[in-house]
C-alpha positions in Angstrom: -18.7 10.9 -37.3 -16.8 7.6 -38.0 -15.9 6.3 -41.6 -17.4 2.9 -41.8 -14.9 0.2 -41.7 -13.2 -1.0 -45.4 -13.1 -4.9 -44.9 -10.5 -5.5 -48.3 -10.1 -5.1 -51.9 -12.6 -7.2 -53.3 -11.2 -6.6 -56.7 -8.7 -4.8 -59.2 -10.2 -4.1 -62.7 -7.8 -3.9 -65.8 -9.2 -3.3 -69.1 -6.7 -5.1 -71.7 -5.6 -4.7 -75.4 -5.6 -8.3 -76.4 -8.4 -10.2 -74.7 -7.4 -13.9 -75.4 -3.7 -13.0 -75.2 -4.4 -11.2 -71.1 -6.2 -13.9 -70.5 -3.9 -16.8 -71.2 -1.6 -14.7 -69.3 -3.3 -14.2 -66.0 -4.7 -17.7 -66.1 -2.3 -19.8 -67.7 0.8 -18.3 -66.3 -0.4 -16.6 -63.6 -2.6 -19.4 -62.5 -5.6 -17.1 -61.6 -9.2 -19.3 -61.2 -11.4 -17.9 -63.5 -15.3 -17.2 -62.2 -16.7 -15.7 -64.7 -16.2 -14.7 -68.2 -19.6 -13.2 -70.0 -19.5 -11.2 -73.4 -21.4 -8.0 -73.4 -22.7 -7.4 -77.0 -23.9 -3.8 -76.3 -20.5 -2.8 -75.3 -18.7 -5.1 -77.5 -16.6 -6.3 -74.3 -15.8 -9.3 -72.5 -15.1 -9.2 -68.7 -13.2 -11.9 -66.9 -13.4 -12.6 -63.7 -10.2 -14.1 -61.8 -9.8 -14.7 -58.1 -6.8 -15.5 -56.0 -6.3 -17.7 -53.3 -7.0 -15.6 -50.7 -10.8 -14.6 -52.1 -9.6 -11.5 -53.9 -10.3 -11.0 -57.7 -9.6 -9.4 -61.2 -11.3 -8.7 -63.4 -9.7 -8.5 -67.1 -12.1 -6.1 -69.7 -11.6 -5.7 -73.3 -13.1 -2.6 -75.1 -12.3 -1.6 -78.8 -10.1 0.9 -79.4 -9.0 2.0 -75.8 -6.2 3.9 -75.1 -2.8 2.8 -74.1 -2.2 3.2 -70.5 1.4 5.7 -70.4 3.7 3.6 -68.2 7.1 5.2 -68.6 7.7 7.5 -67.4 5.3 6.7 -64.4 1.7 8.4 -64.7 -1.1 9.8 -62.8 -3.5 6.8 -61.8 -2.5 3.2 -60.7 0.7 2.2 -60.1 1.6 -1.0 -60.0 -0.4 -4.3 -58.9 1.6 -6.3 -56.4 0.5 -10.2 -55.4 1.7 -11.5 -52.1 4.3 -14.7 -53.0 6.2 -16.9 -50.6 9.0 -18.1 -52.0 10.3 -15.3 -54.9 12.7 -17.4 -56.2 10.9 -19.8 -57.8 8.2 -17.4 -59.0 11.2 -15.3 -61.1 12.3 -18.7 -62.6 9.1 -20.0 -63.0 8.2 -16.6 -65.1 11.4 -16.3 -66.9 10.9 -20.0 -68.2 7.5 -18.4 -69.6 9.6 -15.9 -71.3 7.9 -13.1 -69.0 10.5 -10.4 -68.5 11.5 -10.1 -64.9 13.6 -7.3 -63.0 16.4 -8.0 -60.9 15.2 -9.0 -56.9 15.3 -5.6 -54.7 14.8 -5.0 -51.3 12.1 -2.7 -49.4 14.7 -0.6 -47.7 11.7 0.0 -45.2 10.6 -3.5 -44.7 13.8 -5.7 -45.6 11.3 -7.4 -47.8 12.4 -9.0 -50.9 10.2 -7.8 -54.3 10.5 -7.7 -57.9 8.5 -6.2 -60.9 7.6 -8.0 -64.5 4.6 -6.3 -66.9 1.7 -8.1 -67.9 1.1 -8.4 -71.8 0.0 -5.0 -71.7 2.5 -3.5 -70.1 1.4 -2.6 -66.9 3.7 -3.1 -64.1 3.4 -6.2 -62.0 5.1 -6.7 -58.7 6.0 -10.5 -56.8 6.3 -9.1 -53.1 7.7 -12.0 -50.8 6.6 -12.3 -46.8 
C-alpha cells in the first residue's frame, strides 16, 4: 500500500522562555502576522499563532519552568528553522540594525544557494535561505 500524500508543513511549534520577549521577536522583527494568541489557565500557557506569507504558521508556547533546549553542541531533535528570503542582503542588515546577531553569508556547496543562520531570543538557530 501507498502512503497518503503530505500536502506541507502546516506549522512549526516552539515553546519559548520569555513569552512577551519571543513574541516581539517573531512579530516585531520578524514580521510574522499573528492569528491567534489565547491563554490557557489550566496549563498556565499562552500559545501564539504566527503565519507567513505563504500560509505556513508558528506557533510560539510558553510553559513555566521548561527546560533549556541544548544547542551547542548540536542535539538530538530539531535542528534549525530556515524561512525562504529573496534578497539576503537586506534581511542581514535589516537584522543586524535590530541588534540580532547574524553569521557571516555561506554558500550550499550543493545548491550554490546563498544562507545564513542568527538565533531567536531563545537561542534556537534560525536560518535566512535565499532563492
Amino acid at each position: 500500500m501507498q502512503p497518503p500524500k503530505l500536502n506541507a508543513i502546516h506549522h512549526v511549534a516552539l515553546i519559548v522562555s520569555d513569552y512577551p520577549r519571543s513574541k516581539a521577536f517573531y512579530t516585531e522583527v520578524l514580521g510574522l502576522t499573528i492569528l491567534a494568541e489565547n491563554y490557557r489557565a489550566a496549563r498556565s500557557s499562552w500559545k501564539l499563532d504566527l503565519q507567513l506569507p505563504d500560509g505556513s504558521q508558528l506557533e510560539l508556547f510558553s510553559f513555566p519552568a521548561a527546560p533549556a533546549r541544548p544547542s551547542q553542541p548540536e542535539a538530538q531533535g530539531l535542528r534549525h528553522l530556515a524561512f525562504a528570503v529573496t534578497d539576503l542582503d537586506h534581511w542581514v542588515s535589516y537584522l543586524q540594525s535590530n541588534a540580532v546577531k547574524v553569521e557571516a553569508i555561506r554558500v550550499d556547496e550543493f545548491t550554490g544557494k546563498r544562507f545564513t543562520f542568527f538565533p531567536d531570543p531563545d537561542g534556537l538557530p534560525l536560518e535566512l535561505y535565499e532563492y
